[in-house]
C-alpha positions as CSV (number, residue, x, y, z in Angstrom):
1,X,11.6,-35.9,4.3
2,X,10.0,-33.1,2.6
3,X,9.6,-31.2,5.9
4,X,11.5,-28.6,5.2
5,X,9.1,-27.6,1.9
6,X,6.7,-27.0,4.3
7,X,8.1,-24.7,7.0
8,X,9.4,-20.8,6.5
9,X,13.1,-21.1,5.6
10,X,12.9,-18.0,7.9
11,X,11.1,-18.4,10.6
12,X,10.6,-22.3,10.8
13,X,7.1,-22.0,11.4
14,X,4.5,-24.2,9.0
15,X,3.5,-22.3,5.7
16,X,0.0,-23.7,5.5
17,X,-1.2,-22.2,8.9
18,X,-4.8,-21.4,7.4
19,X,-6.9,-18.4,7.6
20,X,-7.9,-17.8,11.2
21,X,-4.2,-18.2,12.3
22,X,-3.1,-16.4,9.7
23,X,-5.3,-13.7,10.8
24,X,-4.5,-13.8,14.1
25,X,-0.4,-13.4,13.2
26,X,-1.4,-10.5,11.1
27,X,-3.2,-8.8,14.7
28,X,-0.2,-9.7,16.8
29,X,1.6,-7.9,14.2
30,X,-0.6,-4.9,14.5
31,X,-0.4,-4.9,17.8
32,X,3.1,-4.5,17.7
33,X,3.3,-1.5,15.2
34,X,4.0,-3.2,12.0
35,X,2.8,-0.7,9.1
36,X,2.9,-3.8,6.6
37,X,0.5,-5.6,8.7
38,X,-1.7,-2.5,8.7
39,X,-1.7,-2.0,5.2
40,X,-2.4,-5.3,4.4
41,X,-5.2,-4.8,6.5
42,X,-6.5,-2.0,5.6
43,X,-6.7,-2.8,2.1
44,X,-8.3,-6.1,2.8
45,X,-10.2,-3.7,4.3
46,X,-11.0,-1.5,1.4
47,X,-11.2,-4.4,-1.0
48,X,-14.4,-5.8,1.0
49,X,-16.1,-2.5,1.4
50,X,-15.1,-1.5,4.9
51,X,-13.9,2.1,3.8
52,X,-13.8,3.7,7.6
53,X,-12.2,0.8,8.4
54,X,-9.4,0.6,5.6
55,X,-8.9,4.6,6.4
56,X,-8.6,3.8,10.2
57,X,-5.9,0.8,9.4
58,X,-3.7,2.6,6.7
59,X,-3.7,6.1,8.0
60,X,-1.4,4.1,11.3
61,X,0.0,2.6,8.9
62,X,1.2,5.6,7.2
63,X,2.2,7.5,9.8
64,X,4.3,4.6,10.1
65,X,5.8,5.3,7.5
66,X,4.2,2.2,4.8
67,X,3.8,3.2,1.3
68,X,0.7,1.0,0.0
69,X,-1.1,2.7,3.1
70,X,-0.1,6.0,1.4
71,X,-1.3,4.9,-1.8
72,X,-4.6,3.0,-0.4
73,X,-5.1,6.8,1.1
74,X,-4.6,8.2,-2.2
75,X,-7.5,6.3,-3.9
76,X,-10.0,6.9,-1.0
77,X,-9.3,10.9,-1.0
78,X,-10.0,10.6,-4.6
79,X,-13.0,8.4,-4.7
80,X,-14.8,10.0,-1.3
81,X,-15.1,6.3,0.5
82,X,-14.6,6.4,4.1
83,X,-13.4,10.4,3.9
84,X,-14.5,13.3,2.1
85,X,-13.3,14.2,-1.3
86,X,-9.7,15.9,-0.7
87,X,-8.0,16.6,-3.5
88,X,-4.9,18.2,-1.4
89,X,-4.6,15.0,0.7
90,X,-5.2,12.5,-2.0
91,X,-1.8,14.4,-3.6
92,X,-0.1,14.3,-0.7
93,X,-0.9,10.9,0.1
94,X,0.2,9.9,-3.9
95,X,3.8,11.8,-3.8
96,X,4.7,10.7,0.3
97,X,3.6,6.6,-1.9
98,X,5.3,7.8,-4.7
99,X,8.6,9.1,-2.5
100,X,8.5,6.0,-0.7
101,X,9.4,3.8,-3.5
102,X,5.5,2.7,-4.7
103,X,5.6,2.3,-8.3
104,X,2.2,2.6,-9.2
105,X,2.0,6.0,-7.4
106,X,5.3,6.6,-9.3
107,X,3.7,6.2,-12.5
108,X,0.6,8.1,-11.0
109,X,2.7,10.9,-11.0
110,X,4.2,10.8,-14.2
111,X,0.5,10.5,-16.1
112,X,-0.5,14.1,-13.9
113,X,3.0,15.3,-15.1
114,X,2.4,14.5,-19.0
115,X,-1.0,15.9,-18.6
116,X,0.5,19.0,-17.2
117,X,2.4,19.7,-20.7
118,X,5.6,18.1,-18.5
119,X,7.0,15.4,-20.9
120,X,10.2,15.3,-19.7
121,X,9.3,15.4,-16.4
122,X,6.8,12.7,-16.6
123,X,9.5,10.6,-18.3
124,X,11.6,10.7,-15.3
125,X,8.3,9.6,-13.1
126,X,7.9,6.7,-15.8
127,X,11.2,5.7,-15.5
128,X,11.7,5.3,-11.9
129,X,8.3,3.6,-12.1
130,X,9.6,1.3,-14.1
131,X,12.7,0.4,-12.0
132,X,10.7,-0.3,-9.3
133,X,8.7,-2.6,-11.3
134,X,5.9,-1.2,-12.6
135,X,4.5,-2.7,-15.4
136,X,1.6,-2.1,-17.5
């Protein structure tokens, strides 16, 4: 009894598989093209420091189509870690996170747009934001 709290009810497999095989399911994953995998990466990534690293992982990721990688761009155009200073592509990266259902990019958006004089505008942002689940 009690073995079935302990295995996916997806995929069967154990749920306390540790760190290095957890680590090595994410790379299979990578290998295989998944942009979640990447992202998750690549933020681990930018979380530790590795900013040419976290770039490397969520720009694939991106182009893949993952909106956390698009966001996780965002932040490093605006901050200058791992790529120059862009203020163009850290936009870009922040509406394609934004138009991809990321809430915080969503509310992102909607704080530029009430700075802009936008209210209404930024309402809509805030709103959308908050059906997605962003919460402050």
């Amino acid at each position: 009894e009690g073995s079935l709290q302990e295995k996916c009810p997806f995929c069967r497999h154990t749920t306390h598989i540790g760190i290095a095989r957890g680590n090595k399911n994410i790379m299979k994953r990578i290998e295989a093209n998944d942009p979640v995998a990447m992202s998750v990466i690549g933020l681990d990534r930018y979380e530790e420091g590795d900013y040419n690293a976290a770039v490397d992982y969520c720009t694939k990721a991106s182009e893949l189509g993952d909106a956390a990688a698009h966001y996780v761009l965002s932040c490093l155009y605006d901050e200058g870690k791992g790529v120059e200073k862009d203020v163009k592509k850290k936009e870009y990266h922040r509406e394609e996170a934004a138009i991809s259902g990321h809430p915080k990019a969503r509310h992102n958006l909607g704080c530029i747009e009430f700075e802009n004089c936008r209210p209404e505008r930024a309402v809509k942002h805030w709103i959308i934001a908050a059906k997605l689940g962003f919460d402050l």
